[in-house]
C-alpha positions as CSV (number, residue, x, y, z in Angstrom):
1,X,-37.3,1.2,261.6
2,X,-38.5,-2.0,259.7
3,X,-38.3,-2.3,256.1
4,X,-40.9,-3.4,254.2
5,X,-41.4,-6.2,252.1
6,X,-42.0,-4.6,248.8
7,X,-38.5,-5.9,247.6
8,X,-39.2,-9.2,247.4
9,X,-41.9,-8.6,244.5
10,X,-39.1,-6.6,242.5
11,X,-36.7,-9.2,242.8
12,X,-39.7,-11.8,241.1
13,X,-40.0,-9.1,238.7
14,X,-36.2,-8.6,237.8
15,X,-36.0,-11.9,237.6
16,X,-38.5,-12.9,235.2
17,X,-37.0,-10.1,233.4
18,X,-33.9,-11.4,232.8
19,X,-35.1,-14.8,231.6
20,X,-37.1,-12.8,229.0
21,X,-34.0,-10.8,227.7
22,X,-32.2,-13.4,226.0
23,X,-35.3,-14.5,224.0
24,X,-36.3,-10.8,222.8
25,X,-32.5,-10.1,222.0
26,X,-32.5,-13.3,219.9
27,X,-36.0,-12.0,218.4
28,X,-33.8,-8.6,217.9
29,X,-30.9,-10.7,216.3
30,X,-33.0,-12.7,213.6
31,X,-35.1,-9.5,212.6
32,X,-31.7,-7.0,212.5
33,X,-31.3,-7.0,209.0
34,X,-34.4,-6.4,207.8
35,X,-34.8,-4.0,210.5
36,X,-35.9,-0.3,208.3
37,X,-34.2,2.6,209.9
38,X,-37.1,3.6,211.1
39,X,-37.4,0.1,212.9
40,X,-34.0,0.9,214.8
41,X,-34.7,4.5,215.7
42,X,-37.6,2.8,217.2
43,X,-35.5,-0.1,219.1
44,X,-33.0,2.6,220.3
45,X,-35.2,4.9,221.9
46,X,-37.0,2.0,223.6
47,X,-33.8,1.0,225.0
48,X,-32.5,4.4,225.3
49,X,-29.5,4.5,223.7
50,X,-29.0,6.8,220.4
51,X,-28.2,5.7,217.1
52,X,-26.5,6.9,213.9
53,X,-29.3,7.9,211.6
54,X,-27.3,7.8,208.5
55,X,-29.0,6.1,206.0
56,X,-27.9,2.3,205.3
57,X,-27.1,3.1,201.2
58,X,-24.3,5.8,200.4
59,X,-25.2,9.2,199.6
60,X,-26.0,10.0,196.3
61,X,-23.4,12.2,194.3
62,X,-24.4,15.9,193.5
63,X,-25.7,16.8,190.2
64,X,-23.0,19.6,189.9
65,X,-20.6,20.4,186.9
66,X,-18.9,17.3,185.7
67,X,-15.2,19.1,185.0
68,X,-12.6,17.9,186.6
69,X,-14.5,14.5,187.0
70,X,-12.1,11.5,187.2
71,X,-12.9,8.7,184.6
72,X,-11.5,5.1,184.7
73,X,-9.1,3.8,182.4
74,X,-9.6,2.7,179.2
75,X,-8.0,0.3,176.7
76,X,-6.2,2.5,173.9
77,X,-8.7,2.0,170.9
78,X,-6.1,3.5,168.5
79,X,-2.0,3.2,168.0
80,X,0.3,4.7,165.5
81,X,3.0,3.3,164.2
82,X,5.2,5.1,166.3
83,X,3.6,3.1,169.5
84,X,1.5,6.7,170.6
85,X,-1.8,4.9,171.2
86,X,-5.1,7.1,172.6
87,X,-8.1,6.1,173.8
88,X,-10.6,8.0,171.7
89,X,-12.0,10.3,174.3
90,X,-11.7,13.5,174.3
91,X,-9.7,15.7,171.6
92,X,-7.4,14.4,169.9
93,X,-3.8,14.4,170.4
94,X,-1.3,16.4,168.2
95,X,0.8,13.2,167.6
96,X,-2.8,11.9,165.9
97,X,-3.3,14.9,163.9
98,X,0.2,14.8,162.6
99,X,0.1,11.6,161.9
100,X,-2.8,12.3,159.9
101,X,-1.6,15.1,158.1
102,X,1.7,13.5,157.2
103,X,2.2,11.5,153.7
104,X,2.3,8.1,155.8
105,X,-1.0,9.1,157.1
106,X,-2.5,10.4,154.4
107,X,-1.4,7.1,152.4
108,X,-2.9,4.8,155.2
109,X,-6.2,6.7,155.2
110,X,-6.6,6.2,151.7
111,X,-6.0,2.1,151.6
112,X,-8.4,2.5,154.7
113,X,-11.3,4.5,153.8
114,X,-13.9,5.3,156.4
115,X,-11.2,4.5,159.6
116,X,-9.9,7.1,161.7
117,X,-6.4,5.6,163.3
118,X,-5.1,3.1,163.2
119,X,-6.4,0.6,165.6
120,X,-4.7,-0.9,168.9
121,X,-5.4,-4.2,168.0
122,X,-3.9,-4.2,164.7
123,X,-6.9,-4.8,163.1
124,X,-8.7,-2.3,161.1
125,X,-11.6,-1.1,161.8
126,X,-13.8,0.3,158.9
127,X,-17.5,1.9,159.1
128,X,-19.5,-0.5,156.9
129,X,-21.9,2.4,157.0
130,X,-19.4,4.8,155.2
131,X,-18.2,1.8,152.7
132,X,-21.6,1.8,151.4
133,X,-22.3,5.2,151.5
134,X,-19.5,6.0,149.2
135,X,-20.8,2.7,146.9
136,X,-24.0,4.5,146.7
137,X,-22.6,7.5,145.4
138,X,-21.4,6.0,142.7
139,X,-23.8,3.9,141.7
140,X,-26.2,7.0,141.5
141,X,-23.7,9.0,139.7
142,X,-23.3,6.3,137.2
143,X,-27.4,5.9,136.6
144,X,-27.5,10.3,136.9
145,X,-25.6,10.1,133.1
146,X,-27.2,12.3,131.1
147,X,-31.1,11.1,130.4
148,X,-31.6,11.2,126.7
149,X,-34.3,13.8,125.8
150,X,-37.7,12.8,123.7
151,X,-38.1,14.6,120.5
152,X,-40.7,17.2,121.0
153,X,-44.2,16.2,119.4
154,X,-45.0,17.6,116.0
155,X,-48.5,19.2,116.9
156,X,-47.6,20.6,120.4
157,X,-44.8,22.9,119.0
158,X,-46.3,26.4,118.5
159,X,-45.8,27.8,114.4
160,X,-44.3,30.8,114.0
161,X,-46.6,33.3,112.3
């Protein structure tokens, strides 16, 4: 039995194809990154090969409870004189609220009004808020002095009878 000539079409056809592949992969290559996800679901089922359909951006985290949440590290913000140094997250430490409780403590708090520690750094830190908080006080304690009281007027005082 002959064959027939139908293969000599295909063959025009296959290649013309394959002069055209190279210029729609480099089409393919320019657009890739801008490419949605959508876009390359679309480009993989035309070329038949299945893709990951994760998204391109990690997954957000869950809204759950925050315990046991690891935080980063963070420079010591306070530092006793014994070299015990603490963050200021969180509660405090007992070595803090000994510290603070102890004469020496005591003593520093008072030539350091409105700090809490002492800080890393060396220097200290003071609330300018409290400083003039406390100046306030005293300024309105000093004006609160006893007001002196007018002498009652002479006709407004009822006579006794």
């Amino acid at each position: 039995m002959p064959r027939s000539n139908s293969w000599k079409p295909r063959k025009k056809l296959v290649e013309k194809r394959d002069g055209e592949v190279p210029k729609a992969l480099a089409v393919l290559q320019r657009y890739a990154k801008v490419l949605s996800p959508a876009q390359r679901r679309q480009v993989a089922k035309l070329i038949g090969e299945s893709i990951d359909t994760q998204p391109a951006r990690a997954p957000k985290a869950t809204t759950g409870s925050l315990k046991g949440r690891k935080l980063g590290k963070v420079a010591p913000k306070y530092r006793l004189p014994s070299g015990e140094t603490w963050a200021g997250r969180g509660l405090t430490p007992k070595a803090f609220s000994a510290w603070a409780k102890s004469a020496d403590g005591k003593a520093w708090a008072k030539a350091n009004p409105g700090a809490k520690f002492p800080a890393a750094n060396g220097a200290v830190t003071k609330s300018p808020t409290k400083a003039v908080k406390k100046v306030t006080k005293a300024v309105k304690k000093a004006s609160k002095a006893k007001p002196m009281r007018k002498p009652p007027k002479k006709g407004s005082a009822k006579s006794a009878g």
